[in-house]
C-alpha positions in Angstrom: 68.8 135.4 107.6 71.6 137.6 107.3 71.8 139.5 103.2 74.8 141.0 102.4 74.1 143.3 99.1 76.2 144.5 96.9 76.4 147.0 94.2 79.3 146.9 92.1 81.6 149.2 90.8 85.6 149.9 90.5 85.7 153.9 91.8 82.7 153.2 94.3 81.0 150.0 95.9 78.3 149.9 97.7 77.7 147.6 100.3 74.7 146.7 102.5 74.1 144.2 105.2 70.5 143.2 106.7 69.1 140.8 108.8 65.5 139.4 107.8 63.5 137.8 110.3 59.3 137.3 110.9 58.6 139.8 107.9 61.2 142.6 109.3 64.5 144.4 107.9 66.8 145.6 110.0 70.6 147.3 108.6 72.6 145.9 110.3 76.2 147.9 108.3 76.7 149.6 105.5 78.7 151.7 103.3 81.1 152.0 100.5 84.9 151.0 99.4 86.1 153.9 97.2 89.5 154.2 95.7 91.0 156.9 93.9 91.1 157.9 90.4 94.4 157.5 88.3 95.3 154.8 90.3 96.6 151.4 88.8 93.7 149.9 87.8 95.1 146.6 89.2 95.7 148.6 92.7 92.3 150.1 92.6 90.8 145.8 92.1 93.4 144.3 95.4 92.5 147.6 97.1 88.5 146.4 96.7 89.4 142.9 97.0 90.7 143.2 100.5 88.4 145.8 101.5 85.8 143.2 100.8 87.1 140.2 101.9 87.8 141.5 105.6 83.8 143.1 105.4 82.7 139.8 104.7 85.1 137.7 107.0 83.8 140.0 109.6 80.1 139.9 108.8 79.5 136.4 108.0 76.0 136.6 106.0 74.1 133.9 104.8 74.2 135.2 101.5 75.7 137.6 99.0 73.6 139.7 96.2 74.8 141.5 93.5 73.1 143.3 90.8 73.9 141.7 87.4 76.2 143.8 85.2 74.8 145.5 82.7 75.9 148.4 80.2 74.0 150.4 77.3 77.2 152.3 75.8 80.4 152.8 77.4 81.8 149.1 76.6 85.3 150.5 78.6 83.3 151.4 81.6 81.3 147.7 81.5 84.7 146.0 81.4 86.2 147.3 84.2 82.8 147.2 86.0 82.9 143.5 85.5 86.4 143.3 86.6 85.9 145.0 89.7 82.4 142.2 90.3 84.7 139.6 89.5 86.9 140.5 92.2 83.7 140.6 94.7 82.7 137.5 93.9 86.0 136.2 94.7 85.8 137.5 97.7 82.7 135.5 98.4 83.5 132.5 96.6 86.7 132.2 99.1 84.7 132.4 101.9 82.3 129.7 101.0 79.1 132.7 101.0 76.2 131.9 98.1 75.8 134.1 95.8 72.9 135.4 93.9 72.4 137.9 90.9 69.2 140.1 90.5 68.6 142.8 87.5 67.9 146.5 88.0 64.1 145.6 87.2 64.2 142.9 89.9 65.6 144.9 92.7 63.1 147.8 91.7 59.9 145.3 91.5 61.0 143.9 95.1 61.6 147.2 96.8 58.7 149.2 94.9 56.6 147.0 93.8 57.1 148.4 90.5 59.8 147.6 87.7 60.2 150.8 86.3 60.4 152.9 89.3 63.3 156.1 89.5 65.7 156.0 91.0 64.3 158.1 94.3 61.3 156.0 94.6 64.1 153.1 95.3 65.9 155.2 97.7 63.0 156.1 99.4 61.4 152.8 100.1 64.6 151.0 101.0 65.6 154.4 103.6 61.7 153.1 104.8 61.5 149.6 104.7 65.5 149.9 106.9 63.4 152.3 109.1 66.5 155.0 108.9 66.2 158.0 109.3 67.8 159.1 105.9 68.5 157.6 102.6 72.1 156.1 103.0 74.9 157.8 100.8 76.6 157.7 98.4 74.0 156.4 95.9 75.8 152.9 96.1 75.4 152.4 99.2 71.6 152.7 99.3 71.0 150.5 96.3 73.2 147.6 98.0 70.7 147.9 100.4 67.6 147.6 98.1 70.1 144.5 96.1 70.0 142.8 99.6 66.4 143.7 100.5 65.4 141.7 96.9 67.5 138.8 98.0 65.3 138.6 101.3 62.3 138.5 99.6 63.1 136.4 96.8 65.0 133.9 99.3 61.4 133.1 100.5 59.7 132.6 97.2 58.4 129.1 96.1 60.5 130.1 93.3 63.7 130.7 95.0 63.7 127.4 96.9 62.8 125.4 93.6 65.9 127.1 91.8 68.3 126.4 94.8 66.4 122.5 94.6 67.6 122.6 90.7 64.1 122.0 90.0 62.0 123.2 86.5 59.1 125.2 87.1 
């Protein structure tokens, strides 16, 4: 299975590809799409839209995840946040890839095993579980990694396939 992972953002977006197979990660690409500050806004979304959509085109995965959006303060910065996701999921969406949403506590439980871990504790793991020899950067980049390392492992769960069956638990 090939997870292409996502964490979103309008000044920097991390992305993250990995292939799961027999219990094993492997990266298989990743990186960022940054644009500029005082840009158009509207600029800065195309400028990720295409950026995206020509990643994905070329990487085919089997599936897309993204970390659910969510904010404590700066309503301004969640809107344009959610902009820039929805112009992600476009991206998918026109290239027929599923796509599945996980929460900061769901990526962190899957790639540390525990729900409240910092930050570096998620870094670290994801650099391990890759088997790089450094923790990707920017920041972005590495937790697209750990958003596509949670979709691997959930993929496999008795509870993902009852979801994707539209079955109640």
């Amino acid at each position: 299975m090939v997870v292409f992972g996502i964490d979103p953002g309008y000044a920097i977006v991390g992305w993250g590809a990995i292939s799961f197979r027999a219990n094993a990660y492997k990266a298989l690409g990743f990186g960022s799409v940054e644009t500029q500050a005082h840009t158009d806004f509207n600029q800065r979304l195309e400028y990720i839209y295409d950026e995206l959509y020509e990643i994905l085109k070329r990487c085919r995965p089997d599936a897309l995840a993204i970390e659910k959006l969510y904010f404590q303060t700066n309503k301004t910065t969640a809107i344009k946040v959610a902009q820039a996701r929805g112009v992600t999921l476009l991206a998918a969406q026109k290239l027929k890839i599923p796509i599945y949403e996980y929460t900061p506590l769901q990526v962190k439980t899957a790639v540390a095993g525990y729900g409240k871990a910092k930050k570096p504790q998620v870094m670290e793991m994801t650099r391990r579980l890759l088997n790089l020899s450094e923790v990707p950067k920017p920041d972005d980049t590495a937790d697209a990694l750990a958003i596509a390392i949670c979709h691997a492992q959930a993929a496999g769960s008795d509870l993902r396939r009852l979801i994707n069956q539209n079955k109640t638990i």
